[in-house]
N, C-alpha and C positions, 0 to 999 in steps of 0.2 A: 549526475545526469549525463547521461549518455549521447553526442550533438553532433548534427552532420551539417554540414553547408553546401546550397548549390549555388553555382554562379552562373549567369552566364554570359556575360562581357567578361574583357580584361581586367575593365575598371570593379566592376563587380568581385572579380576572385581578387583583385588585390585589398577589397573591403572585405572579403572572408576572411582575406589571413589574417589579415590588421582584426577582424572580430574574434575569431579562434586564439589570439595570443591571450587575450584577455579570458576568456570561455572556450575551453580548447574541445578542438572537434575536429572529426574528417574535413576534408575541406576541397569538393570535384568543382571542374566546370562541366558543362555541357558541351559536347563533341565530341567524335570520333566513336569510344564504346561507350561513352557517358550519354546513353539519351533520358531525354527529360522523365518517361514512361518508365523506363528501368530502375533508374536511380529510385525514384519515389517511393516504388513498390518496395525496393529490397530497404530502403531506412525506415520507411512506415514501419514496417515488421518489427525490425531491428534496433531501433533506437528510440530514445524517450524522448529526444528533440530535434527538431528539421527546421530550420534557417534556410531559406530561400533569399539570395542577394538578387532581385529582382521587380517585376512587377507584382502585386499581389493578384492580378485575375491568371494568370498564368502560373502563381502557386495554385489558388481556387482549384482552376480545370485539373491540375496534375493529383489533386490530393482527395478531389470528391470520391472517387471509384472506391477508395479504400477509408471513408469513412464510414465506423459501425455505431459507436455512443462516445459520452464524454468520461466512463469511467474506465474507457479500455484504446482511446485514441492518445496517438502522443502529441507533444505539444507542437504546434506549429506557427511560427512568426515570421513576413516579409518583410524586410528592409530594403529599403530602395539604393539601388548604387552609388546616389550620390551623399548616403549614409545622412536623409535627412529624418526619415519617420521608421519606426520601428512596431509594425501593427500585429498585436496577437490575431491569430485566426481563426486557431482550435485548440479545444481544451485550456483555456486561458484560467483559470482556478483548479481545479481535480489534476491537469496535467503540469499545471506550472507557466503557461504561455505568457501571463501576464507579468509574471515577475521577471521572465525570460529577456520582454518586451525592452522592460525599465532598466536589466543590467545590458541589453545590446545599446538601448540610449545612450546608456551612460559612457558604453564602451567608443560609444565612435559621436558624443554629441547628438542624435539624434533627438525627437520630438515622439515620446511611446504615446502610442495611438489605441487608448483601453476605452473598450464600447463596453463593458461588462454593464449591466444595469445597476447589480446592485453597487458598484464599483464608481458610477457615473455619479448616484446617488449618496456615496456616501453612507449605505447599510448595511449591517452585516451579511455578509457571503458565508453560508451554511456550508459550503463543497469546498471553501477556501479554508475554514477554521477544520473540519474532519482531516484536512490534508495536514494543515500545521500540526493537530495532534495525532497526527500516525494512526487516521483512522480507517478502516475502510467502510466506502459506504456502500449500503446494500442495495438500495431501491434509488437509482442516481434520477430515475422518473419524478421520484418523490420532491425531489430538490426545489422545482419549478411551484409548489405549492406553497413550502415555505420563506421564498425569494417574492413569489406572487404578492401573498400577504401582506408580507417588508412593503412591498413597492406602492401597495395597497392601502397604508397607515393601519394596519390593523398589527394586534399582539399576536406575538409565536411563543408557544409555550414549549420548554423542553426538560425531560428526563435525565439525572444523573446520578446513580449508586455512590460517587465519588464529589468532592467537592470540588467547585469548579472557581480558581483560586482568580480573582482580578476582577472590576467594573465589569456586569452584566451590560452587553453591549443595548443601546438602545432598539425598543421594541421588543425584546426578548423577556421570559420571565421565569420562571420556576414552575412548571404543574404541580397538582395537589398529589398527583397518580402518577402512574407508567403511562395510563390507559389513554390519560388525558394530553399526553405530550403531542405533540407535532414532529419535536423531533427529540431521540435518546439517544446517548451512551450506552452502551449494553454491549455483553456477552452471549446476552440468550435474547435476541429479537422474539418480540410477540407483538399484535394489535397492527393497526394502519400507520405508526408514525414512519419518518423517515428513520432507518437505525442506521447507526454509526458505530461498527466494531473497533474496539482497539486491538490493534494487536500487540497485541501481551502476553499470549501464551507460549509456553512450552508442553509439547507434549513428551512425555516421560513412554517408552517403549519398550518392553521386553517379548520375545519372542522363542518358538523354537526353531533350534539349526533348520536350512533352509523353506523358515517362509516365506511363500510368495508376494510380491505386492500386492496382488488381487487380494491375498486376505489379509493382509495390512488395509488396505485398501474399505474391503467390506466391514473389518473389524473397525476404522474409526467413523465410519457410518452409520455404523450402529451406536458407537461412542455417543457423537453427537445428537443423532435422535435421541436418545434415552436422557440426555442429561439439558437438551437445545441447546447445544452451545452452536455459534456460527464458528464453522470451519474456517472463517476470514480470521477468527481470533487468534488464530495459530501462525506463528515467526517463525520458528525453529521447533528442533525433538532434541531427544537426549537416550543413552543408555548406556549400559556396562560394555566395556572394550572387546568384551569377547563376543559382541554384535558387530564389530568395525570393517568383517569380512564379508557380512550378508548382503549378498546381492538384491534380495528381493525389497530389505529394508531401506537400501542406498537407491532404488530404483523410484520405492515409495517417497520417499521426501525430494528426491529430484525432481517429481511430477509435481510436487506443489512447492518446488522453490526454496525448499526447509534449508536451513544449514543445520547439521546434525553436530553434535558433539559426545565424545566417548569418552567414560570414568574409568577408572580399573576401582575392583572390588572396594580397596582399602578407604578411597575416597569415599565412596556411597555410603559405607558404614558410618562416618566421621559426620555425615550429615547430621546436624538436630534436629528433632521432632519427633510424633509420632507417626509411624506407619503399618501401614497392614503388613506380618508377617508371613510367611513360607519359610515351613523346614524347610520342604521341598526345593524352593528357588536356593535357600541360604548351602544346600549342599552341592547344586549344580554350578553354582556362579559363588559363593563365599560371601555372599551379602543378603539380608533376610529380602529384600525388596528392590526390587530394579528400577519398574516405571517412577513409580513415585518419588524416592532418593535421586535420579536421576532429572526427573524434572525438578524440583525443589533447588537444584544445585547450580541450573542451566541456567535457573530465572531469579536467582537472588533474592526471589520473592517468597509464599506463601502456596502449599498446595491446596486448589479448588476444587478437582474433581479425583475424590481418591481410586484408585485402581479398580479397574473392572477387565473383568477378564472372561476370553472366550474363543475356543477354536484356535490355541495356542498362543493369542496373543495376550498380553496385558498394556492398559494404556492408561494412562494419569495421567491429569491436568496441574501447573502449575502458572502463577499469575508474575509479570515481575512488577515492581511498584510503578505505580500510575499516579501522576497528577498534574490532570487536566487544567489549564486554566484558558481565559478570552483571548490569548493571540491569537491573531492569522495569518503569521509571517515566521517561519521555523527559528 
């Protein structure tokens, strides 16, 4: 986690650095080119967590302009300078504030100050447990129905292809269906529940010399339509080495965050399983299959969506092993 401090007493910046040695992070006061206006906007953007050593209504006013939701805001916590309370503010589960709260307590003695409901309560946090297991959720609107409910004594029903290993937290239960879930595990979202992608995949890539990202781009668009996968399921790509100079495919995974990884021929080959051959591929590149041997290799796991191909591209899905169980603390 990425973590910034403002201060704006002495006494304040000397509780930054005293909090940064423990949770390290930039560490400004306020003055001179440091204004309160500036600073905000540029860590908002920039970093996954903001520590304000000061009052919390003077974090509030600095930080409302720039908030949009709780699946895309970073975390935000005041601690007061005489390092007594340590209050999440925003994004206190999905972004982490709450636990943020509890290691600044701890860091300097304080008293962490968590209003979360289901947190107050004692029930389970739906946006808390998708985050412990590395999920992303799709519909964050959705969360409020099944927190509601919790808060409501009524049962929440959920969806899961995978076994979900540990005591079924109270109020929660298994649905009969997909259909009938409240909330799912899933790769391919369908129905009203709340869905929760893991990300798990790899996509497996091969290409011809200079394609563009736009049709990397349009090509796993059409990927994912054709098969529903959610593009949240995807972590990383993969393919043969002799892709490692394509600008258009480095440009592609940069826009969505991917870390790519490259094989040479010999490796790909080496892979087990079955895959869909090409003379064609196996004479240009020395290996019958690119996307798919390369995703299978990336993810240590099993391929799910075998190669499809179109408009020079080819793309295949691989999964790496998943098993989910009831924590909510990583």
């Amino acid at each position: 986690m990425s973590r910034a401090y403002l201060a704006f007493t002495a006494k304040g910046e000397a509780l930054a650095h005293r909090l940064a040695e423990a949770l390290p992070g930039s560490v400004s006061r306020c003055g001179g080119d440091v204004t309160l206006k500036g600073w905000t906007a540029e860590h908002f953007a920039q970093d996954e967590a903001l520590i304000f050593v000061g009052a919390v209504g003077i974090a509030v006013r600095a930080i409302a302009p720039h908030c949009r939701s709780k699946a895309a805001d970073p975390a935000v916590v005041a601690v007061d300078e005489g390092g007594n309370f340590a209050v999440p503010l925003l994004s206190g589960h999905l972004g982490g504030a709450n636990a943020l709260a509890r290691a600044l307590a701890k860091a300097c003695g304080a008293v962490p100050v968590i209003t979360t409901a289901t947190d107050v309560n004692g029930l389970f946090a739906v946006d808390l447990w998708a985050k412990a297991q590395n999920c992303a959720v799709l519909e964050p609107e959705r969360i409020k129905r099944v927190s509601g409910a919790l808060l409501a004594g009524q049962t929440v029903r959920y969806w899961s292809p995978w076994p979900v290993a540990g005591e079924t937290p109270a109020g929660v239960k298994k649905a009969d269906a997909p259909e009938a879930a409240d909330f799912a595990l899933t790769l391919t979202p369908q129905g009203e529940a709340l869905h929760l992608v893991p990300r798990i995949g790899v996509l497996g890539v091969g290409c011809r010399r200079g394609t563009t990202a736009q049709q990397l781009e349009e090509a796993f668009a059409a990927f994912c339509a054709a098969s529903g996968l959610s593009p949240a399921a995807v972590c990383a790509a993969a393919s043969i080495d002799l892709k490692k100079d394509e600008p258009g495919l480095a440009e592609f995974c940069k826009v969505h965050g991917w870390p790519i990884t490259f094989y040479p021929a010999d490796e790909l080959r080496a892979v087990p399983g079955q895959f869909t051959p090409s003379a064609f591929v196996a004479s240009v590149t020395g290996v019958d299959n690119v996307c798919e041997r390369s995703a299978v290799k990336a993810s240590g796991g099993m391929l799910l969506l075998p190669k499809t191909a179109g408009g020079g591209v080819t793309l295949a899905l691989a999964v790496r092993p998943f098993a989910p169980d009831w924590r909510t603390e990583q």
